[in-house]
C-alpha positions, 0 to 999 in steps of 0.5 A: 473467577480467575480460573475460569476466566483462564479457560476463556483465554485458552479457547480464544487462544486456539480459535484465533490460530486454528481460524488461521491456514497454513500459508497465512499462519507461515505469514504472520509469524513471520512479521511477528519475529520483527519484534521478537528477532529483529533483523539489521535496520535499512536506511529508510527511503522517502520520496519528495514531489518538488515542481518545477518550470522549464522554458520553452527550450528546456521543454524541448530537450525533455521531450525528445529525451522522454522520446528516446525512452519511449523508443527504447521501452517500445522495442523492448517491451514488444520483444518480451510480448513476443516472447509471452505470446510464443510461450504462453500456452506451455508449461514452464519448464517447457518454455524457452528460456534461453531466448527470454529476453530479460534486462541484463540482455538488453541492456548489452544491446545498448552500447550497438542501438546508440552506434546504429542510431545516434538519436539515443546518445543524446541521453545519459546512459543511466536514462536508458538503462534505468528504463529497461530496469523498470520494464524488468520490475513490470514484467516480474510483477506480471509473472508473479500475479500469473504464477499465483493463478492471476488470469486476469494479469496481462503484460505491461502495454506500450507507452503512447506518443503523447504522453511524456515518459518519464526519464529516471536518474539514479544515483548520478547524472544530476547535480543539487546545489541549493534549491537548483538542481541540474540535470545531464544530457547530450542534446542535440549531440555531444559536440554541439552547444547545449542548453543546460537542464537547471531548474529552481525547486519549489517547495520546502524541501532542502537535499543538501545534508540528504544521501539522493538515491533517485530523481525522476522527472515527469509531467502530469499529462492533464494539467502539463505542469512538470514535476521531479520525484526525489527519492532520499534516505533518512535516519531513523530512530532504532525501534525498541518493544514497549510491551504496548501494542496497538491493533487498528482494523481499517474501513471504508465508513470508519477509517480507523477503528483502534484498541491499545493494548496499555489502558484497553482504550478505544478510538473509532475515526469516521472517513472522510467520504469526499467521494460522495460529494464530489461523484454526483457532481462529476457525473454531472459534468462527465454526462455533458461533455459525452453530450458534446462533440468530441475534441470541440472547444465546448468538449475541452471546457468540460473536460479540463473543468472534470479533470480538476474535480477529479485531481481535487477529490484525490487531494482532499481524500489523501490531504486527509490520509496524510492528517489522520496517520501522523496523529495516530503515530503521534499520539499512540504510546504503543511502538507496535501497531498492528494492522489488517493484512488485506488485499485490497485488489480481491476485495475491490473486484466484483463477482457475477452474481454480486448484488447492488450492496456489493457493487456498492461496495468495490466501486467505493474500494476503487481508487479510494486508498482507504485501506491500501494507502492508508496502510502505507502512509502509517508504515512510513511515518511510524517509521520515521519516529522509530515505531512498528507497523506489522501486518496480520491477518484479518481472517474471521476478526469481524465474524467472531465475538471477540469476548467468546469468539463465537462466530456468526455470519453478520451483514455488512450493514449491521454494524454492532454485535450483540452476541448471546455472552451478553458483548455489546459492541460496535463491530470495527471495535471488536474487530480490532480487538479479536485482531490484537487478541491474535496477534498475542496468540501469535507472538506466544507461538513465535516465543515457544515458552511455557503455555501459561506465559505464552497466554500471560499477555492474552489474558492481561488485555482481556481483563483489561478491556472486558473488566468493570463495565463487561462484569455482567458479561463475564458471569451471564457467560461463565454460567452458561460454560459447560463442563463439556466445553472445558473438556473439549478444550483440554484436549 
């Protein structure tokens, strides 16, 4: 039984890489030897949303700071488009890089902007530089969404007038004492009387013991209430391998479909679909405010009234992406979590010839966080407590039966495999299983030991989660293997 069983864990161990392409096998043993060769820990970075409520004057001053960022950002940003728009159409190595406009260029411009025009030492130097810094990160990801045959990628667009830009403070200019912090400016010149920029911080949240890398103060334009977001570093535990080890694969019906390696244990959590009580009723309160003439007072009813559905679905949908990741960093035993390596912005857009289903579909990818967000708030919080999220790719998990790794081409609506080995099984289960399965298949590349070492792993959790209840399952299948197919896999 063993000995046959130990054919079975061959052939799954070579279907689960060979399903892999080079590029995303490159990838995956890479976050792999995080556990096998783990590299110097980082101080891990948190952010906090803390409100706050400036006077009138204090206003005052925010605006014309953020005007002066907006300016700066203007200009800049219209001398890159430039740039893009004359070098375009060449081929790299054709375009002129040496009028490439880039930050360490423009940020020797400043000293010579600030004695042409005075307006803009009304700012903390930081404030300005640190503006041009997050033009420089928007158009390095722009170049790279093109290099990686993007065409749909376009250049970072301007800041409008009416729109508060937000003003970036980092490592200095801003002073925390308590629950006050206080920010510099030289409003309106540095001779005169100023008004001092301090603001009580609400919340629960305490920086005094805390290392603060970053504050940036910015407004939410539909409500327009302010609102600071202090980045802070925070010790971590050192992470340690276990040798338990916990696969998730993510959806959009059910969020978390989970195998732990230790007991061969299963949990399915359903999502928290508020986007299907709350469309219907945005819809309803969008259509009768196109019906109204645009900017009347009725207008501006139905517009603040949609403008707090929306604000109220996305805090219920991530209210609840907070809950569910903490409980499962919380209540897993395993220090290793292994997760789908998805990209979500492929799989949220639609294709010409895509049916009703599949429009379906991306709509409820769109702006949703089910799978990109979600991802997130677990890295971080399984961080905090000194476990591992690692990223693998997800390729073929949900066509393949995860017992005998056949694979079939499935609907998306049917959600339960029934494969001729005799596996029953609900789909997302399976998934995450064939997920955990790879990841074992890779952690025995990455190790380079011994082949029956390298599947030891592999076939312990097999036994494990295809033991008792899926002992008939073994023996229909195990009478339908063939010689030939034993052959096929020895070679």
């Amino acid at each position: 039984m063993f000995a046959k069983d130990h054919r079975l864990t061959k052939r799954a161990y070579k279907t689960l890489i060979a399903d892999l392409p080079k590029d995303e096998l490159e990838k995956a043993l890479q976050q792999v030897q995080q556990i096998t060769k783990p590299t110097k820990k980082k101080p891990l970075q948190l952010t906090a949303k803390v409100k706050i409520h400036p006077t009138i004057e204090q206003k005052e001053i925010l605006w014309a700071l953020a005007e002066n960022c907006r300016l700066i950002h203007y200009f800049a940003n219209k001398e890159r488009k430039e740039w893009w728009d004359k070098n375009k159409h060449l081929p790299k190595k054709k375009q002129d890089k040496e009028s490439k406009p880039t930050y360490n260029k423009q940020s020797a411009e400043l000293p010579k902007l600030k004695e042409i025009y005075p307006r803009y030492q009304q700012n903390y130097s930081k404030t300005l530089q640190d503006t041009l810094k997050q033009l420089e990160a928007d158009y390095r990801s722009f170049y790279t969404l093109r290099d990686n045959g993007d065409e749909d990628a376009r250049p970072p667009g301007f800041k409008g007038k009416k729109y508060f830009t937000t003003i970036h403070y980092n490592q200095s200019g801003f002073k925390i004492q308590g629950n006050k912090i206080t920010f510099t400016h030289f409003y309106p010149t540095k001779e005169t009387k100023k008004v001092n920029l301090t603001f009580e911080m609400q919340g629960k949240f305490t920086f005094a013991n805390k290392k603060v890398k970053q504050v940036t103060i910015y407004q939410v334009h539909k409500t327009k209430e302010f609102f600071l977001s202090i980045i802070y570093e925070q010790t971590t535990p050192e992470y340690y391998n276990n040798d338990i080890y916990q696969a998730i694969d993510l959806g959009i019906n059910n969020l978390v479909a989970a195998v732990n390696s230790h007991e061969g244990k299963t949990i399915i959590i359903k999502n928290k679909r508020v986007d299907k009580y709350w469309q219907p009723k945005i819809e309803e309160v969008q259509k009768k405010r196109d019906h109204c003439i645009k900017y009347s007072n009725r207008w501006h009813w139905y517009n603040n009234k949609l403008s707090k559905m929306i604000a109220k679905q996305a805090n219920q949908r991530k209210d609840f992406q907070h809950k569910i990741s903490k409980q499962i960093v919380e209540n897993t035993k395993a220090n290793t979590i292994i997760i789908g390596d998805l990209n979500v912005k492929a799989m949220s857009k639609s294709k010409k010839n895509d049916k009703k289903n599949k429009k379906s579909l991306h709509r409820s990818m769109q702006n949703s966080g089910s799978i990109g967000r979600f991802a997130r708030f677990l890295t971080y919080k399984a961080e905090k407590v000194g476990k591992k999220v690692i990223r693998i790719s997800e390729r073929r998990t949900t066509k393949r039966c995860s017992y005998c790794m056949n694979k079939e081409n499935k609907l998306l609506s049917e959600r339960t495999i029934s494969c001729d080995c005799g596996l029953v099984i609900n789909r997302d289960t399976s998934s995450a299983a064939t997920l955990l399965q790879r990841f074992f298949a890779l952690l025995a590349v990455s190790q380079k030991k011994r082949l029956v070492v390298r599947q030891r792993l592999l076939k312990e959790f097999r036994e494990k989660f295809f033991s008792d209840t899926q002992s008939t399952i073994k023996r229909k299948f195990l009478q339908q293997w063939s010689w030939a197919d034993s052959q096929r896999i020895k070679s």
